[in-house]
N, C-alpha and C positions, 0 to 999 in steps of 0.2 A: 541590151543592158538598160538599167534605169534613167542611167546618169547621174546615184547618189554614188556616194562616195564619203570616207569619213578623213574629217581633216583635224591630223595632231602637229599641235604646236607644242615646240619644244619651249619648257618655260624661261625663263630670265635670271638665267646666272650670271653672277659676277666673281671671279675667283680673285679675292684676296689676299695679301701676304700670307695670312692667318686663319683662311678657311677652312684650312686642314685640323685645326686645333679643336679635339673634342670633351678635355678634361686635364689631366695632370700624369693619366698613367699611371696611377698609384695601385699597389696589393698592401693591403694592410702596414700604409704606412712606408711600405718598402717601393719604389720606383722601378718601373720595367724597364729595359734596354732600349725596348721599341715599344711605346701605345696611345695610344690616343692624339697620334701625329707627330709625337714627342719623340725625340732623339737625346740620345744621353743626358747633359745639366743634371746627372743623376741625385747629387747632394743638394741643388737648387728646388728642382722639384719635388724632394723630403722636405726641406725646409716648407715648401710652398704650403704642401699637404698638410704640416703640425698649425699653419696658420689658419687655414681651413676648418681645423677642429677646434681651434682657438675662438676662431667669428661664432661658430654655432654654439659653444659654450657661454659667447656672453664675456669674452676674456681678451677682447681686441681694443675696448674704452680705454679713448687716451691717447692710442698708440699709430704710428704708421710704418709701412715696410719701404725699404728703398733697396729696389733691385739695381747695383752697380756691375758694372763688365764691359770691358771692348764693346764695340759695335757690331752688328751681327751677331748676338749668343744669346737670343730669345728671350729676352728680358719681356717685351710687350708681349710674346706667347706666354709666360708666367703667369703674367699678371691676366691674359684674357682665361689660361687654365685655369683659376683660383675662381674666377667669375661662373665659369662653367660646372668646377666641385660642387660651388653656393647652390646653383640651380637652376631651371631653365627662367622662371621669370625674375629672376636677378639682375636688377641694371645693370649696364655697362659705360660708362663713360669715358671718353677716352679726350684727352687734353694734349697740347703741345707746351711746351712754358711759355714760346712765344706768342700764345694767341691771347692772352691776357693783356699784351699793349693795345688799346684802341682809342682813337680819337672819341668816340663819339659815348664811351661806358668808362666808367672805374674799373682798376684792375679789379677789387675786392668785389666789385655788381658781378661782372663773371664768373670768377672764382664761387661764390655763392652761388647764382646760379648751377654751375655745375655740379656743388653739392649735391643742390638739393633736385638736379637730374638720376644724381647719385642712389638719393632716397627713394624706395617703391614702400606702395601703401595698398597690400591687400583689403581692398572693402565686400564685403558680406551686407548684403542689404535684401531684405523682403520684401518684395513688389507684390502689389492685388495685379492678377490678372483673369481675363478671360481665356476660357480653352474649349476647346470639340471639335467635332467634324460640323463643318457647315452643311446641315443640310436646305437650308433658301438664303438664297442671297437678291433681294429687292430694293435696287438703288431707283429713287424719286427723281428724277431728271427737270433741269429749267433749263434756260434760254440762256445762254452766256453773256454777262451786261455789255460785252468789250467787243460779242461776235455773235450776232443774231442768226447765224446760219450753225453756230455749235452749242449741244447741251452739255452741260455742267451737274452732278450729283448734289443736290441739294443735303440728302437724308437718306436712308436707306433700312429697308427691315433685314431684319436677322435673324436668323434660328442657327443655334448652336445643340451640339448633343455629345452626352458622353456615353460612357456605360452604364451611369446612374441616373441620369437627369436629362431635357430636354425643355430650353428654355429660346422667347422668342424678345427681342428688341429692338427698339430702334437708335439707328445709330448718326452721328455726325457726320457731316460733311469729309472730312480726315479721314475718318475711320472707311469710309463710304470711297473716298480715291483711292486708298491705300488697294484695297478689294478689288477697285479697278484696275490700277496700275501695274499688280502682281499678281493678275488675269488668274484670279482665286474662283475658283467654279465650287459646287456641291459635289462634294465628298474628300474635299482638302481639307486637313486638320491644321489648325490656325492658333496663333495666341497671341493676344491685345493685351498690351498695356492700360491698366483701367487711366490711369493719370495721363498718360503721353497721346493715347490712342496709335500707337505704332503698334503695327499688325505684322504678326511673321509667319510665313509661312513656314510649317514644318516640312510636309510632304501629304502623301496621297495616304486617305486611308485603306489599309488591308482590306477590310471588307468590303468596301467602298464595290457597286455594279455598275457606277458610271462607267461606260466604254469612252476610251482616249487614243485618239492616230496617233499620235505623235512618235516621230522619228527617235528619238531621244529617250530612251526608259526612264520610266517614274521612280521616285524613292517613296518604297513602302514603310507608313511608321502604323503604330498600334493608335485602335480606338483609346483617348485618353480616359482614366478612370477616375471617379471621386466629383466632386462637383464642378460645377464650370465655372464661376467664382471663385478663385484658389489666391493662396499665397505662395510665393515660389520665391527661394534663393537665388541671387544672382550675386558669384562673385567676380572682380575684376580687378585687375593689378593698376594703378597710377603713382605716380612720380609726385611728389613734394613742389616739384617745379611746375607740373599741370594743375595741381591743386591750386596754386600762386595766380595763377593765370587766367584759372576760370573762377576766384574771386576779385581780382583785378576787374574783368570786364562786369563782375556784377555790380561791384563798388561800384563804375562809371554811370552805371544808366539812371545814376538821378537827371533832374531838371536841368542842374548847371551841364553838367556832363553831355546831355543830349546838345545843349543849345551851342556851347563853346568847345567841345572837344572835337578835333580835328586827325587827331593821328594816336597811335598807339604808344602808351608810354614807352620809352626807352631802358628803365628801369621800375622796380617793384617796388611798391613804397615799404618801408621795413614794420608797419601797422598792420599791411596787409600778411604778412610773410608771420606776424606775431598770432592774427586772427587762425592762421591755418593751420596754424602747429596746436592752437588748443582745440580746434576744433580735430584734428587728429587725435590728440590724449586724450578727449571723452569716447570718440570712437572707441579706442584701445579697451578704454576701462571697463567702457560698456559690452566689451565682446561683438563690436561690429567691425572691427579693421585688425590689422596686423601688421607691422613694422617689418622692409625688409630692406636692410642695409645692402647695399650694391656697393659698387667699384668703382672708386675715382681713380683714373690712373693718371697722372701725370708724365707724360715722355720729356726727353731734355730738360728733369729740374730745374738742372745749374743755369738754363734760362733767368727763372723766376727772381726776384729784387729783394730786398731784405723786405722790405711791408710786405708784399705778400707770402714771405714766411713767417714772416709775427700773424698774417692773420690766418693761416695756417694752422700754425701753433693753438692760436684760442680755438679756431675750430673744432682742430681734437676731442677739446671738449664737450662739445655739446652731445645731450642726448641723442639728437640726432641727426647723427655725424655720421657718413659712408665709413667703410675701408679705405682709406686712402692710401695710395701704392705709387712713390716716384721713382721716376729711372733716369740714370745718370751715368755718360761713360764717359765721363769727366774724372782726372787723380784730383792732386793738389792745385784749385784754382782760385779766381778770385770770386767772394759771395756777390753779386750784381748791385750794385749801389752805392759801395763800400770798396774800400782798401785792404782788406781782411783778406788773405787767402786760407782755405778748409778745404778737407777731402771732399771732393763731390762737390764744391762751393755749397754748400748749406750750409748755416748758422751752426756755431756747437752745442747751444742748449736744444735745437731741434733735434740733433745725430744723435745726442742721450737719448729723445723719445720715439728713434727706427728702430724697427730689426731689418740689421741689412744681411740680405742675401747675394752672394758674389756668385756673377756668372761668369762660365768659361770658355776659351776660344774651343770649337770643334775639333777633334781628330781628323786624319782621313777618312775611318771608316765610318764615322759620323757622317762625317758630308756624303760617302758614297749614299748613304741611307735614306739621308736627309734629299737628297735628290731625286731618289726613287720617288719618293713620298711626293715631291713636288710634281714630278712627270707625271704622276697616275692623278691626282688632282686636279691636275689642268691638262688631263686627258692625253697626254702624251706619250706615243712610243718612243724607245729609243734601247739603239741597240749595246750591245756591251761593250762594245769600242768604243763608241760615242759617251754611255755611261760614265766609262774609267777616266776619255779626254776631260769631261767636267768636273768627275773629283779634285784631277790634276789641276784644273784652273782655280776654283773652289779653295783650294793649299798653296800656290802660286799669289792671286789675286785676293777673293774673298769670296765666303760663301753667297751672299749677296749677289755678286758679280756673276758666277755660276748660274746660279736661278732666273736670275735676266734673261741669261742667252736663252731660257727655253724657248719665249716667246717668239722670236726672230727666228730661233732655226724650225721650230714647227712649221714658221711660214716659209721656209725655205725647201721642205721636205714637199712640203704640197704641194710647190710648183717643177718639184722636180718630179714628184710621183702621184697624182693626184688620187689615183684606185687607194694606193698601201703607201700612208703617210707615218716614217719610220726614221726621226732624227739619225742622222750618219755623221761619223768625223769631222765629213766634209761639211756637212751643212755647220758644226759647230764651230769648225775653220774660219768659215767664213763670216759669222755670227760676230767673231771675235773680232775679226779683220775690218769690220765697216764700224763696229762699236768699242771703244777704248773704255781699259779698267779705268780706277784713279792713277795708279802709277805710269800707266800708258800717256795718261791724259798731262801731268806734271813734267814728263818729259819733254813733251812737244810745247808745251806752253816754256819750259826752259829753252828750248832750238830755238825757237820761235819768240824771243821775249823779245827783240826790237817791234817786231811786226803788231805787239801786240800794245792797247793803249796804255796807258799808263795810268793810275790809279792816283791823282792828286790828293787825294784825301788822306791816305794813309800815311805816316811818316817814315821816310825811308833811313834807313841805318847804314848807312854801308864801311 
């Protein structure tokens, strides 16, 4: 034998609450029983779908949805399916109410921010580039200032060729490591940024009779045709919030900025964030960018304080303003800041401008479903005895609590059978038995309430 061998690495997953979620499930408006990872909320996710058709109409200005329901009834699957109808390069942003308290930023600096995380900005832009098959590649070599025993590419000749043309240059230093760096030989088909001098390698040309050992197969592309001089489209999606950011640091690099600036600002000056938004509506007008509103979602609303629902409220407004989607499984509480209590603790003149959509507690045969979907997801067997015990806990506990256990007893199956690893009763027995629901959990904390400290801060009623 050689002693090669090929080695596959399994890539880097992470499974999710909500990795199973691939859209909304919808047939013309009508919702499946079972799809797109989606279990029943069959009226929620109609609802969801007519708002879907509403954003791409241009018919969402103004407005937000507040998914309200118990806890556990897929409120954040809603809102992440609504994101996935929109499209694949659709932001996603996703908020907690509490993360708006911070020492160190305004509620409103974040809140904003996360808009405008919210906001993607298709750009369409025509770059000059270079293209062909390399056929000479002649880098100039010096002395390295720093290491007199290493040369350095000074300059470098080039010959490039297509199917029409055949031209020869000399090139910079950049252009000249690049070639070295990503050990580009004659008959690799290349293309240079005339502006940046960044060099990419396509792949090998077809025609190409340079012979190559290499362990590794080549990717075969076609001789490019037309001249080597071109303009070429490139498009790419960014966020309102990177645009913010990379005219932030351009702002900075005056004189003062180089001499005295120290650390990165903390917040965006709102000049800058004004500068960006027009230079986005020329893009637009000009037919170079494209507006694509995303998903703010907001989780545990009734977090949030009355100022940042007033500044909320004006957000709405703006032209460019996300979808903005809060979830609340709050009834009648009180609004944060205030003495007011409101459904949902929101303010009333904001519940005039939701549509709320209400979610519902699961069935059993929901959760059995719903469980399935989660096993095969995060790769787990399990048998139908074990299946039925986790419905039962699922309607007992919560569906939440259910899906917990798979983790724990997967590893429990493994060390009982490592060949055929296959969740059993037992292992879900015992799953339960080392890990307490909530109600499990408030029991023993009531047995147990001498042993436990005492909480001086809170005033006690008795």
């Amino acid at each position: 034998m050689s002693g090669i061998r090929e080695i596959t690495r399994k890539p880097f997953e992470r499974i999710g609450s909500h990795s199973h979620i691939r859209g909304l499930g919808l047939k013309d408006f009508k919702a499946l029983p079972v799809a797109d990872g989606f279990v029943g909320q069959i009226e929620a996710r109609e609802a969801a779908g007519l708002i879907v058709a509403m954003v791409k109409a241009g018919k969402m200005a103004g407005r937000a949805i507040l998914l309200a329901g118990p806890p556990g009834t897929g409120k954040t699957a809603i809102a992440l399916g609504i994101a996935k109808e929109l499209g694949e390069d659709v932001p996603f942003v996703m908020l907690a109410g509490s993360e708006i308290y911070s020492e160190e930023r305004k509620k409103t600096e974040i809140l904003q921010e996360a808009l405008r995380k919210a906001m993607g900005v298709r750009i369409h832009e025509m770059r000059k580039i270079y293209q062909g098959v390399v056929d000479e590649f002649q880098p100039k070599l010096v002395r390295n200032p720093y290491n007199p025993y290493q040369q350095l590419p000074e300059s470098a000749k080039l010959t490039l060729r297509t199917k029409k043309e055949k031209k020869s240059f000399e090139v910079g230093q950049q252009v000249a490591m690049n070639f070295i760096n990503q050990n580009i030989t004659p008959g690799d088909v290349v293309m240079i940024d005339a502006e940046t001098g960044r060099v990419t390698r396509m792949g090998r040309a077809q025609e190409s009779t340079v012979k190559h050992y290499d362990i590794e197969p080549e990717r075969l592309v076609d001789v490019p045709d037309g001249p080597i001089l071109t303009e070429k489209e490139f498009v790419y999606t960014m966020t309102l919030a990177d645009l913010d950011e990379m005219q932030a640091r351009r702002s900075g690099f005056g004189l003062f900025g180089l001499l005295f600036s120290t650390a990165t600002e903390k917040e965006i000056d709102p000049e800058i964030r004004k500068q960006v938004d027009q230079a986005v509506r020329e893009m637009v007008e000009e037919g170079r960018a494209e507006i694509i509103p995303g998903v703010l979602f907001i989780d545990e609303s009734h977090m949030l304080d009355i100022e940042a629902y007033s500044f909320l409220n004006r957000a709405m407004e703006s032209e460019l303003a996300p979808i903005i989607i809060l979830a609340s499984n709050r009834g009648i509480t009180k609004i944060r800041g205030t003495d007011i209590r409101s459904p949902h603790g929101l303010p009333l003149d904001l519940l005039d401008r939701v549509l709320i959509i209400n979610t519902k507690p699961y069935s059993k045969e929901e959760i059995y479903e719903i469980i399935k979907i989660r096993a095969a997801e995060e790769g787990a067997k399990l048998d139908e005895e074990a299946h039925k015990r986790l419905t039962e806990i699922g309607v007992e506990a919560s569906l939440r609590y259910s899906v917990q256990l798979l983790g724990p007893a997967v590893e429990l199956a493994k060390k009982r059978n490592p060949s055929d690893v296959v969740i059993t009763v037992e292992d879900i027995e015992t799953a339960r038995r080392l890990f307490a629901d909530v109600k499990q959990s408030v029991k023993y904390v009531q047995e147990q309430e001498k042993a436990f400290m005492l909480d001086y801060s809170v005033e006690r009623s008795d």
